[in-house]
N, C-alpha and C positions, 0 to 999 in steps of 0.2 A: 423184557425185550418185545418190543415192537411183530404183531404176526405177518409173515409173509407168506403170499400165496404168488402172488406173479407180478410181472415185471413192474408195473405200474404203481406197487405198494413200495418201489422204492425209488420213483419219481415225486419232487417238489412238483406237484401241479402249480401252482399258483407263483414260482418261477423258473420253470421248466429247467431246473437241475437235478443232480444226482441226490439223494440223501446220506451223503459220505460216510457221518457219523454210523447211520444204520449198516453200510453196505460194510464196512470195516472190521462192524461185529459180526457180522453172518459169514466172512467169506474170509479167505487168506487174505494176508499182504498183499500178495503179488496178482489175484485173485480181482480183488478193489481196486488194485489200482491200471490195471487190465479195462476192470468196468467203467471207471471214472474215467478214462482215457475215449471212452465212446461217446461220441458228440451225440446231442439229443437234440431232436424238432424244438423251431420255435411255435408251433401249432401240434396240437397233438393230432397224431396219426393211427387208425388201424395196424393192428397187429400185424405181423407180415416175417412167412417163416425165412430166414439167412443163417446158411450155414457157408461161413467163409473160411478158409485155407487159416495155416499155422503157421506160424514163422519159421518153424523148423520145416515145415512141410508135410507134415503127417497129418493122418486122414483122420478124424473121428469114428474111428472103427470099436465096434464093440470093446474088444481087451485096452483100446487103448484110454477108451472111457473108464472103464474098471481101474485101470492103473490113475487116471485123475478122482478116483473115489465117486464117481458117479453111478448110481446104481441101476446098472443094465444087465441084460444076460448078454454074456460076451458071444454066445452061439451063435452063429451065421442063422441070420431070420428066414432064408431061402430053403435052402440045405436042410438044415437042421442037426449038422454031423460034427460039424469042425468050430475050433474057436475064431472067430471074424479079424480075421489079420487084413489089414493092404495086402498081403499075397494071395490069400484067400478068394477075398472079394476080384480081385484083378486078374487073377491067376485059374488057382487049386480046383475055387468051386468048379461042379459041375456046369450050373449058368456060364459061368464066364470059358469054358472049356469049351461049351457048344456056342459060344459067341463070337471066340476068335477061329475056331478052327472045323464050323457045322458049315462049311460055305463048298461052293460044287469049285472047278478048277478056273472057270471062267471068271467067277468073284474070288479070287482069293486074297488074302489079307496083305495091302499095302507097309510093309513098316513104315510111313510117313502117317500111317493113318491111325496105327497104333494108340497115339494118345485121344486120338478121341473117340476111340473106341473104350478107353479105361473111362473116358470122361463119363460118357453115356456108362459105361456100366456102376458110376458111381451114381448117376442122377437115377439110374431105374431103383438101385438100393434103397435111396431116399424116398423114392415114391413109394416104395414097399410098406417101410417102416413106417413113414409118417402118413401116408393117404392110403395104405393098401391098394394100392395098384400093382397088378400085374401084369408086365411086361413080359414076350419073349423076347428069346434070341433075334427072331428074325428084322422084332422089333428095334430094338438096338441099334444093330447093325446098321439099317436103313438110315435111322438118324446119325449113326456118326459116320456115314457115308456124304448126306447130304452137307454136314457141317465139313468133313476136308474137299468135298469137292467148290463148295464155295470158296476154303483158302486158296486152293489149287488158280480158281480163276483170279482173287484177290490178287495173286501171286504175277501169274500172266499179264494182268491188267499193269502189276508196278515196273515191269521189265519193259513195256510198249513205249518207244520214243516219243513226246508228246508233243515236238516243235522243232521250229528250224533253228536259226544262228541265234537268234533275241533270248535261246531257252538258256543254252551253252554260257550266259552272260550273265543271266538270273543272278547266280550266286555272289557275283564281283559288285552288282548293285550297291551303292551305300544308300539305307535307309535312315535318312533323319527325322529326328520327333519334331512335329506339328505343335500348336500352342491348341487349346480347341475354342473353339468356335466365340463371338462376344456374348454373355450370358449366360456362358455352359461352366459348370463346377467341373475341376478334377477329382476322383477319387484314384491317388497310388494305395496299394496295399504291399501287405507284405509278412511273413511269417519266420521264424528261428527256429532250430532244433538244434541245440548244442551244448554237450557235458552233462547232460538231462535235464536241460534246462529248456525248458518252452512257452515261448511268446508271439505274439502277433500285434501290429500294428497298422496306423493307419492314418494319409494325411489328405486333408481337404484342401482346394486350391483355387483359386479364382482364377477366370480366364486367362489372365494376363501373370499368374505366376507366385500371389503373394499367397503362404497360408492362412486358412481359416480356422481350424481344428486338426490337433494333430494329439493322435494317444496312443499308446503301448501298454500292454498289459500282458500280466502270465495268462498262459491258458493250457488246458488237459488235451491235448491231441497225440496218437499215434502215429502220423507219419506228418512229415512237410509239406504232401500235396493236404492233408486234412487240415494241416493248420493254413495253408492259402487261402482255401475256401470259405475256412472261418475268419480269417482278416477282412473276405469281401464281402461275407455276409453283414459282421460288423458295421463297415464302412457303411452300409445300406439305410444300416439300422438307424446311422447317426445322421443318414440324411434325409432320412424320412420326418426323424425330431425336429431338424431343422428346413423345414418344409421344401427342399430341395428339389426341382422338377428334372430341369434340364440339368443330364449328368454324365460326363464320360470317366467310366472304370479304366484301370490300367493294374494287370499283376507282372509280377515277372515270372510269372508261371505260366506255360503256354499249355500243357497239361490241365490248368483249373480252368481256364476258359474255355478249353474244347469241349470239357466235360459241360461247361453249362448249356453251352448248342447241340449237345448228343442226347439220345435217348436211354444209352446205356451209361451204368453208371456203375463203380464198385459198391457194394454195401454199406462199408465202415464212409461212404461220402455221402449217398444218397440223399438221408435226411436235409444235410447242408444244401446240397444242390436244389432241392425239391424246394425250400424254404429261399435260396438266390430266385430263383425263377418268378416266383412270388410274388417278392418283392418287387422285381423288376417290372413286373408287369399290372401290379395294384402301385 
């Protein structure tokens, strides 16, 4: 078998896929097909640490790593006393005991703010373990003070009436589709996830409405916003072959388009988005 040291010894460089075969024998079922389901750059990119949430919702906390066979010391890396639970970390420790409750009566702990105060005490854990960073409490606090106070205002901002009668009407609007412009190609896309089965497609369109290329294929994605993305990306792909300048995109996902004009992004999207932008702009 094939040696593995890191991520990259189980990248096809030369067409930026998974090496399935490999990844099959090194890892669980569920394991591969977990990894195969993570969309890869069409350019290769710098390393870059992403620790993303679980479906069930549990943390990557020491024991819970131990319990997936990964070989960690389950011990709280701060502490040093107890084994690293979500209660621990959020709770038990000493850290987090003088983070929710080390405050004078003037500051005292919000429950609205609760969660991001667990959030920050997850991000400081991280910097522990993986950058050796040392936070305090006091530090903490500050940041996830500053992050609900901005929801707080977010919040204010969506409650503020923002027009007179025209606004109240907004929604009764009927929006009809446009044909685009003489010389501009359509790209529709579009993605499935159903019965475990997943596909994405994509149709090219002349101004006036007739198609030009039109294809569907299987593909490995974990959610529906991932496979939209990867249907637009595709689409891009096929009109760049086809030396396509002027182009108007169309998803039915209003979700993958915001994300392409934002600067934040989820992780398991990023690469795709990074690689849309790209394109669009070479």
């Amino acid at each position: 078998m094939q040696h593995v040291c890191l991520v990259h010894d189980l990248i096809d460089e030369a067409n930026r896929t998974w090496k399935s075969e490999l990844l099959r024998q090194i890892f669980h079922a569920e394991d591969a097909t977990a990894v195969l389901a993570i969309p890869l750059s069409l350019f290769p990119m710098s390393d870059q640490l992403r620790w993303g949430g679980t479906r069930n919702g549990g943390l990557a906390t020491g024991v819970n790593l131990v319990k997936r066979n990964v070989q960690v010391d389950p011990i709280c890396a701060r502490c040093g006393k107890d084994r690293e639970t979500v209660d621990h970390i959020l709770l038990d420790c000493d850290f987090a005991r003088a983070t929710c409750w080390g405050r004078s009566i003037k500051r005292s702990l919000k429950v609205l703010q609760l969660p991001y105060t667990n959030w920050q005490l997850w991000i400081a854990r991280n910097e522990l373990i993986f950058n050796g960073t040392v936070s305090s409490p006091m530090e903490v606090n500050r940041k996830a003070e500053v992050q609900f106070g901005a929801f707080e205002q977010a919040q204010r901002k969506s409650k503020t009436p923002s027009g007179g009668p025209a606004n109240s009407l907004s929604s009764n609007r009927i929006v009809s589709w446009a044909p685009p412009t003489m010389g501009t190609t359509l790209l529709n896309t579009d993605a499935a996830f159903k019965d475990g089965k997943r596909g994405l497609g994509y149709v090219l369109r002349s101004y006036i409405g007739l198609p030009l290329t039109t294809t569907s294929e299987l593909a490995h994605f974990s959610s529906v916003l991932q496979g939209e993305c990867l249907a637009i990306r595709s689409g891009l792909l096929q009109c760049i072959a086809e030396c396509l300048e002027c182009l108007m995109v169309e998803s039915d996902s209003l979700e993958a388009i915001k994300l392409i004009t934002t600067k934040e992004t989820p992780p398991d999207i990023q690469p795709i988005i990074s690689n849309i932008k790209f394109l669009i702009t070479h």
